[in-house]
C-alpha positions in Angstrom: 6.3 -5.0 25.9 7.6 -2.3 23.1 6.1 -3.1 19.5 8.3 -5.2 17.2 10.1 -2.1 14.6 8.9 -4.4 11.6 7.1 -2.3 8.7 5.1 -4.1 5.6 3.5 -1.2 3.9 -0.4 -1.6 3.5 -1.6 -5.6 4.4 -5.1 -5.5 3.2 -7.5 -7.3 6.4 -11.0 -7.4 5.4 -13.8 -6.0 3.4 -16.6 -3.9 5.4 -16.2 -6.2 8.1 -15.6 -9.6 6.1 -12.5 -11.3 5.2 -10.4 -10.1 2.5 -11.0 -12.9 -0.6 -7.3 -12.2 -1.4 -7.7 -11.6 -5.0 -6.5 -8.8 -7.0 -6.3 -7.4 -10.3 -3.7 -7.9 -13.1 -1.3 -4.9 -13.7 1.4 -3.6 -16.1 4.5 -2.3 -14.6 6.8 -0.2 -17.3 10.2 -0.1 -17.4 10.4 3.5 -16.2 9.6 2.0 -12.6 12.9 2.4 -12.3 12.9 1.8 -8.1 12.3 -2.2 -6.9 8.5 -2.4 -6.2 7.7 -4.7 -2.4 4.5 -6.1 -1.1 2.5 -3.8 0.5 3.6 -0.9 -1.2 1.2 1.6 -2.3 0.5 1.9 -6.2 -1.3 4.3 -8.4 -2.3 3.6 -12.3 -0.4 5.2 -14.3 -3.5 6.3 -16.8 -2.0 3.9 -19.9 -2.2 0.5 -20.9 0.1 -2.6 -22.2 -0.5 -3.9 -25.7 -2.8 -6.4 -24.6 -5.1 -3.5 -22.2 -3.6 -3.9 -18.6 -4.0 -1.1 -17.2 0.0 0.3 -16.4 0.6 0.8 -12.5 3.8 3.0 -10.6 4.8 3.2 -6.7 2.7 6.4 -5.5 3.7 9.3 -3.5 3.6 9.8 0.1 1.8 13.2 1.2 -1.2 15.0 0.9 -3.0 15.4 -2.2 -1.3 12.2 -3.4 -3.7 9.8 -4.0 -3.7 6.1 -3.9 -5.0 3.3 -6.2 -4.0 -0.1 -3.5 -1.5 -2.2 -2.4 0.9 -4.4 -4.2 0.2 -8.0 -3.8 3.4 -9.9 -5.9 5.0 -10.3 -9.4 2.6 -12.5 -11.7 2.7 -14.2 -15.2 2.1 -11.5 -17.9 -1.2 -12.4 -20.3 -1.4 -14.9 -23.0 1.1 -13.7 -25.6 3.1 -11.8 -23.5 5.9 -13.8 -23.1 6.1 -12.4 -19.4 6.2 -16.1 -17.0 7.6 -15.8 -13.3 10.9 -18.5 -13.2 11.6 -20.6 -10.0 14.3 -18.3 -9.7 11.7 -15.1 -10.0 11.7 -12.7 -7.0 8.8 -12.3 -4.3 9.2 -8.4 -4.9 8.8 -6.8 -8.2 12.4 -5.8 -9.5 13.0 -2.1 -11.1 13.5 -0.8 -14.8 12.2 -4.3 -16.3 8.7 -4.5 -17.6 6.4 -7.1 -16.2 3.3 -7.7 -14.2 1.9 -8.2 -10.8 -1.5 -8.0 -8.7 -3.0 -4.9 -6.9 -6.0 -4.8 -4.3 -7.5 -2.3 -5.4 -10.7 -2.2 -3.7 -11.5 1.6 -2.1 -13.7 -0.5 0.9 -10.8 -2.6 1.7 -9.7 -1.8 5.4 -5.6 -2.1 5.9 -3.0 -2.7 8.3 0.0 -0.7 8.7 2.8 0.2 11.0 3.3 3.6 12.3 6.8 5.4 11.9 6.9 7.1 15.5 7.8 10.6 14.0 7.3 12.8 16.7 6.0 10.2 19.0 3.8 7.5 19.5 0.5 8.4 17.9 -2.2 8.9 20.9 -5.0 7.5 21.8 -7.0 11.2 21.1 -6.1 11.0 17.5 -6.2 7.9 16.7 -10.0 7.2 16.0 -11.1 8.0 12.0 -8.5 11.0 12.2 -6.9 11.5 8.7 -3.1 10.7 8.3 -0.6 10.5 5.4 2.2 7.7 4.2 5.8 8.1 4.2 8.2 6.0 2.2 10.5 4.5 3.4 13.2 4.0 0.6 12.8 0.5 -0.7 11.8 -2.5 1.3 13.4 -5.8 2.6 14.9 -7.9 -0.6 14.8 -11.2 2.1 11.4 -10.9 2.8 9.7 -8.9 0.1 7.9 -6.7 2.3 7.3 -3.0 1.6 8.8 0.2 4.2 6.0 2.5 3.8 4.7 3.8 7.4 2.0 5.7 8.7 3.1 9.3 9.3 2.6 9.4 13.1 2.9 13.0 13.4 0.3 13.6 11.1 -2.5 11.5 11.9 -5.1 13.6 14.3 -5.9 16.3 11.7 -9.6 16.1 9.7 -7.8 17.4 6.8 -9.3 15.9 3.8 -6.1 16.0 1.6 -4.6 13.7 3.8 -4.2 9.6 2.0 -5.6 7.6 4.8 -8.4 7.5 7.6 -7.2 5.6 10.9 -10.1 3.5 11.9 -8.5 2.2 15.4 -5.6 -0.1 16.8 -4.9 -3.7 14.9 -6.0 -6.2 17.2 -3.3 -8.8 18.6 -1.6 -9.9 21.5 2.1 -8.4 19.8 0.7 -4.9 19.4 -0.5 -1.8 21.6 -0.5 1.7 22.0 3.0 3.0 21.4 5.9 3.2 19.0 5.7 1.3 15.6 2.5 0.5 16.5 -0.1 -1.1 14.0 -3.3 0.2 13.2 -6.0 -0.4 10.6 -6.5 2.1 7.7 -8.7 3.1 4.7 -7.8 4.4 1.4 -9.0 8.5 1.8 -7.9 9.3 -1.5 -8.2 6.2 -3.7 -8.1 6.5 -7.6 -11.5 4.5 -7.2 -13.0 6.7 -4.9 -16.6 7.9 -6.2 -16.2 11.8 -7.5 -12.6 11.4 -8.8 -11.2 12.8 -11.8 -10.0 10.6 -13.8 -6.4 10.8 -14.8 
């Protein structure tokens, strides 16, 4: 059975082997985020803060080099004084040019799911085990569901190259997905802005 074509950027799994808690951290997202901002979508801090010290965060780049801080988890209520609160009528994705808030996993040990974008064919069973592989946008995400477009790059996972953004640690377990096309596998962060050794920015 050919896997479902379905992308949702990075879904964070577990935590060295245990379950992700599903918390995340706080961020600031300026108004010069001028693109719409989905779930799973991979962030990066932006190296400023708000007014009241949240950190500022912006949608990364795909490619090598490029690091990444983690994955968008929602919009959220802005701190106390802000006069940022989510409405009933509030989005489940974070909408562009306005200034607000949302959560990040940002934990460099987390372990993630993603879909791969078949570039060049499936990727195969010879590369797929803690080969290095990069992101690929894929210009904006689903406004129904929320969910990001970002892909694994098949054609370039199976190369050690340590400038690459993500290590592929193996297939995504489940009875819906195997070997093939817009298959799912489970990643870690290669280049995270946590990472041990990094400048700062």
């Amino acid at each position: 059975m050919a896997n479902n074509n379905a992308p949702f950027g990075l879904k964070p799994l577990n935590l060295n082997g245990t379950s992700w808690s599903g918390q995340g951290k706080l961020i600031y997202i300026p108004a010069s985020q001028t693109g719409a901002i989905f779930i799973g979508d991979p962030l990066i801090p932006l190296g400023s803060t708000d007014a009241f010290g949240v950190p500022a965060w912006g949608i990364a780049t795909a490619g090598a080099t490029n690091i990444i801080g983690g994955s968008f988890l929602g919009p959220a209520n802005g701190p106390a004084g802000s006069g940022v609160t989510l409405l009933q009528s509030s989005t489940i994705y974070f909408p562009g040019s306005v200034v607000g808030y949302g959560f990040v996993c940002d934990d460099p040990d987390v372990m993630y799911s993603i879909q791969e974008d078949g570039s060049g064919g499936a990727i195969a069973i010879a590369n797929a085990g803690y080969s290095n592989g990069n992101l690929i946008a894929g210009g904006g995400g689903s406004t129904a569901t929320g969910l990001s477009s970002w892909q694994l790059h098949s054609s370039t996972v199976g190369s050690g190259n340590a400038t690459y953004q993500v290590k592929v640690l193996g297939l995504t377990r489940g009875p819906d997905n195997a070997i093939g096309l817009y298959a799912r596998w489970n990643v870690m962060l290669n280049l995270s802005a946590l990472q041990q050794g990094t400048a700062g920015l």
